[in-house]
C-alpha positions in Angstrom: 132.6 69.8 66.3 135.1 72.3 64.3 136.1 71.7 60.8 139.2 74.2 59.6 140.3 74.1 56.3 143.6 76.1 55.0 143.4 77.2 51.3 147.7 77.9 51.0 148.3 77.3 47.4 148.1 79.0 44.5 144.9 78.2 42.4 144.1 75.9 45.2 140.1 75.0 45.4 138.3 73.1 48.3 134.5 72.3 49.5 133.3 71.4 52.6 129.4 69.8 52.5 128.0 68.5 55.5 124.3 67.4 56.2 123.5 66.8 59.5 120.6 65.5 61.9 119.7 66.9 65.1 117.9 64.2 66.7 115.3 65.6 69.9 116.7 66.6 72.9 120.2 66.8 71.5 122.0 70.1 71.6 124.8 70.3 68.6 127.4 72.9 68.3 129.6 73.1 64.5 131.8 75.7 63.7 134.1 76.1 60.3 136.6 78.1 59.4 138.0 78.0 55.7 141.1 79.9 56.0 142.8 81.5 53.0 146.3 82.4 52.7 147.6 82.2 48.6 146.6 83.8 45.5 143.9 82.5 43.0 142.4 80.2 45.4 138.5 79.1 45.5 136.5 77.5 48.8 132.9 76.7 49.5 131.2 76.0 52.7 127.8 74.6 52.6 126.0 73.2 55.6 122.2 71.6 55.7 121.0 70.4 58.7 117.3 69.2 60.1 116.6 69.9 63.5 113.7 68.0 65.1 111.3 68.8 67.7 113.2 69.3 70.6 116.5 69.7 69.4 119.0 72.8 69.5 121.6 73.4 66.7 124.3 76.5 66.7 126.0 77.0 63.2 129.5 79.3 63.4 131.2 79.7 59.9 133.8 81.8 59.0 136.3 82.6 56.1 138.8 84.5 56.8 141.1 85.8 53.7 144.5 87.2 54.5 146.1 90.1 52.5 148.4 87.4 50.1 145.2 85.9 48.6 144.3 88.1 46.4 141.4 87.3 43.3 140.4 84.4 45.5 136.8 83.3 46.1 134.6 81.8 48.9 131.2 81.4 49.5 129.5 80.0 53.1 126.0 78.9 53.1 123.7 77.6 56.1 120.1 76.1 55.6 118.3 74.5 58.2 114.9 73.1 57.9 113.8 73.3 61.6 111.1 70.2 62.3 107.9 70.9 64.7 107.6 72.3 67.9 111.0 73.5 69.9 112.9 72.7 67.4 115.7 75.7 67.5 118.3 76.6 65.4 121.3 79.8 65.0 123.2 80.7 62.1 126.4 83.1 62.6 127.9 83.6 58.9 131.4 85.6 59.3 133.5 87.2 57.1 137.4 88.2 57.6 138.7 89.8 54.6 142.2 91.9 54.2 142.0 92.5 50.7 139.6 94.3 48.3 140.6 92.1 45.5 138.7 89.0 46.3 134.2 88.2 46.0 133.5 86.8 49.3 129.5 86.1 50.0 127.5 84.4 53.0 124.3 83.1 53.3 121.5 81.6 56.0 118.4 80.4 55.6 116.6 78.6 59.1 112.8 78.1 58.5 109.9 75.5 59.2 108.9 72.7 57.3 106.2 74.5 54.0 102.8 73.4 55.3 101.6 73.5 51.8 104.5 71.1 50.7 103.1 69.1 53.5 99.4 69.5 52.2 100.3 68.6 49.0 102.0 65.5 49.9 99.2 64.3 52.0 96.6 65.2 49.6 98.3 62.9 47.1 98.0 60.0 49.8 101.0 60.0 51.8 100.8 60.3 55.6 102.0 62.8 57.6 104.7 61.2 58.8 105.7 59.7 54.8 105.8 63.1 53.9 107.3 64.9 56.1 110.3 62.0 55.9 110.3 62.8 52.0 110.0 66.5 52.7 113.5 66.1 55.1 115.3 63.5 52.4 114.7 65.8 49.4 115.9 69.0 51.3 119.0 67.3 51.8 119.4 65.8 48.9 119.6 69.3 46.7 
C-alpha cells in the first residue's frame, strides 16, 4: 500500500493516522510520502500497527520539503507493538528537506508487548489472552 499526500497551499495542514493489524503469516508492506511544496504549511504522519506471531510488517515514511515551503512543519511517527514469537517488524523514517527554514522531526518505536503490563492484568484476573487483547486495543487507541 502507498499513501502520498501533497501539502501545495499556503497555510495548508494535513494528517494521515492509520492503525493497522498484521494478522500471522501475512507479510504487509506501507509506504507514505507527505510531500510539501508551499509556504506555511503543517503535515503529520502517524502510523500504529500490531503485528502478531508470525507476521512481517515494513513501514517506509518519508517527507520530503521542497525549497518554496518555507516555516513549514511535519512530523512522521511509527510505533509498532510486535505480538509473541516471529512477529517482525521494520521502520525506515526519511527526511528530504531543501530549506533550513522549516522543523521537520521523525520518530520509531517497534517493541514487544511489557510483560509487567501483562502481569498486572492477569494478576487483577484477566486471562492471558483478555489482556493481551486490552493490552493491543489500548495501544491503539492512544
Amino acid at each position: 500500500m502507498k499513501y502520498h499526500q501533497i501539502l501545495n497551499q499556503p497555510y495548508d495542514s494535513q494528517t494521515f493516522t492509520k492503525n493497522i493489524l498484521v494478522k500471522s503469516s501475512e507479510t504487509l508492506n506501507l509506504e507514505t510520502v507527505m510531500e510539501f511544496t508551499a509556504p506555511n504549511t503543517t503535515g503529520n504522519t502517524l502510523i500504529k500497527a500490531v503485528v502478531m506471531p508470525g507476521g512481517n510488517l515494513t513501514l517506509k515514511g518519508l517527507i520530503r520539503i521542497n525549497q518554496q515551503a518555507i516555516n513549514s512543519q511535519a512530523f512522521l511517527k511509527h510505533s509498532v507493538l510486535l505480538i509473541g514469537n516471529g512477529s517482525q517488524a521494520v521502520s525506515v523514517p526519511e527526511l528530504e528537506i531543501s530549506n533550513d527554514q522549516v522543523q521537520a522531526s521523525h520518530a520509531s518505536a517497534i517493541g514487544p508487548v511489557d510483560q509487567s503490563q501483562l502481569f498486572y492484568l492477569m494478576s487483577r484476573g484477566f486471562s492471558k489472552s483478555d489482556a493481551l487483547d486490552l493490552i493491543i486495543k489500548s495501544f491503539l487507541e492512544i
